[in-house]
C-alpha positions in Angstrom: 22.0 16.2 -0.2 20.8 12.8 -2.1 16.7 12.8 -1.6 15.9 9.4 0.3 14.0 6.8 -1.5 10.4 6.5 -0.1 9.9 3.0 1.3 6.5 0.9 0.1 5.4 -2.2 1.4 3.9 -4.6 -0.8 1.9 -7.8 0.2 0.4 -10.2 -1.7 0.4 -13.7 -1.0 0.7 -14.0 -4.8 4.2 -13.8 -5.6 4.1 -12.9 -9.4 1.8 -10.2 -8.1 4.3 -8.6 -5.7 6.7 -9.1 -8.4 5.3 -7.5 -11.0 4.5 -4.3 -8.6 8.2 -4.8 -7.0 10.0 -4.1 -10.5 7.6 -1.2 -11.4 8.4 0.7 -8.4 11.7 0.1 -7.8 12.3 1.1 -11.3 10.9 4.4 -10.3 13.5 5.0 -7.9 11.3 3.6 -4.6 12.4 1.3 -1.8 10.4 -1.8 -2.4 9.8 -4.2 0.7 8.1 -7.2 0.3 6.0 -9.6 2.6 3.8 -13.0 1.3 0.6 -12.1 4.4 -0.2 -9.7 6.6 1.3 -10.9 9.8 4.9 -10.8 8.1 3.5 -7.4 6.8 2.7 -5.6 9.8 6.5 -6.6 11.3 8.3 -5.3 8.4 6.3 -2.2 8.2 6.9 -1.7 11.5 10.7 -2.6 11.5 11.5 -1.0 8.7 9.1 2.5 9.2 8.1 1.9 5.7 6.1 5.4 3.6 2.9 3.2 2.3 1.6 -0.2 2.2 0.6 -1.8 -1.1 -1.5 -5.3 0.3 -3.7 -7.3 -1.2 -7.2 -7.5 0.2 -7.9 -11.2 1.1 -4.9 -13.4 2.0 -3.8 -16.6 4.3 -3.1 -15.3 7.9 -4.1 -11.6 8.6 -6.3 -10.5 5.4 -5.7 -6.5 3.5 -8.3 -5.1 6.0 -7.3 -6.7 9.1 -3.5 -5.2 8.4 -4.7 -1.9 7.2 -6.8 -1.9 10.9 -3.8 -2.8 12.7 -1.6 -0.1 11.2 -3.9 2.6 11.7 -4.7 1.5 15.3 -0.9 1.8 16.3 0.7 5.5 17.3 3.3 4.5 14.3 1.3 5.0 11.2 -1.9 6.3 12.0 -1.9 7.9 8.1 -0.5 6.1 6.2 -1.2 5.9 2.9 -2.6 2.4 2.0 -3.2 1.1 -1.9 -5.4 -2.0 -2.0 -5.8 -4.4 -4.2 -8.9 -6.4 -5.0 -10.0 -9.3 -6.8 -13.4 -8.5 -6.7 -14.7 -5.2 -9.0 -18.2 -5.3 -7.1 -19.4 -2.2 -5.6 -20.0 -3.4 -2.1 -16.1 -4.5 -2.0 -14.9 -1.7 -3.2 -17.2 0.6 -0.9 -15.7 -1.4 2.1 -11.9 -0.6 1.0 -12.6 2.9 0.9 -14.8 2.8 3.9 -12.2 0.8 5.9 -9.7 3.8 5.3 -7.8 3.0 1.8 -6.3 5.8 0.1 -6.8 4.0 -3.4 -8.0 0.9 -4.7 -7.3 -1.6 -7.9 -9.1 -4.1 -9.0 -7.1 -7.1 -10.4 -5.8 -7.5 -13.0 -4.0 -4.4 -13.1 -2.1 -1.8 -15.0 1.7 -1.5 -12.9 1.6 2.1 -14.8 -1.8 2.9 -13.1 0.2 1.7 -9.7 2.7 3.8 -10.2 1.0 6.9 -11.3 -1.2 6.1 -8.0 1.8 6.2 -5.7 3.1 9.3 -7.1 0.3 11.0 -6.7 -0.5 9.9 -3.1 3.2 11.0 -2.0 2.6 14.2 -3.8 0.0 14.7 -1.5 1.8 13.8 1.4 4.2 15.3 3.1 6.8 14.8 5.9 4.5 16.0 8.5 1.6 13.7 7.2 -1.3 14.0 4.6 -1.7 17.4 3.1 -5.4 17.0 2.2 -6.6 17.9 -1.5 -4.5 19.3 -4.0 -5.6 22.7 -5.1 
């Protein structure tokens, strides 16, 4: 049996961003869907039942936090696994990713490889029934 592709969401209403993450992953053998804002975002993930959301934290429409509220609020992904993105490298931003419910956070600009090795970790820590808690 061929192993499905996990499916990742990425949104940024910066394109060369969410191409740059796009090729990265789907070089590593991962479904890659893409939305421009979080209002498009929220109907793709939930349309296409994607594995984890990639998003930007401030963008036109419904901002990183708003979506990632949204998502968890719903019976559909109340875990999912959510990588954001920031422009900002201040503390108090960064505390309010994590305290909003991210499982990681970048600050832009960004390595793709530090992405990558990211998402491959996360999924390693999830599993089909949900998050797995810390690896021992």
């Amino acid at each position: 049996m061929i192993p499905v592709a996990k499916k990742i969401l990425v949104v940024d209403d910066e394109r060369h961003i969410v191409r740059l993450v796009q090729v990265n992953l789907e070089r590593a053998g991962y479904e890659v869907i893409i939305a421009y804002d979080g209002v498009v975002a929220l109907e793709k993930a939930e349309r296409e039942k994607v594995d984890m959301v990639i998003t930007d934290d401030w963008m036109p429409r419904m901002n990183g936090f708003e979506l990632l509220e949204k998502l968890r609020s719903g019976d559909q992904f109340p875990d999912i696994p959510v990588i954001m993105l920031g422009a900002s490298n201040q503390d108090a931003h960064i505390f309010q990713a994590y305290s909003s419910g991210v499982t990681s956070h970048f600050t832009k600009p960004f390595d793709p490889k530090q992405i990558l090795a990211a998402v491959q970790r996360i999924f390693s820590l999830y599993g089909d029934e949900g998050f797995l808690g810390p690896a021992s």
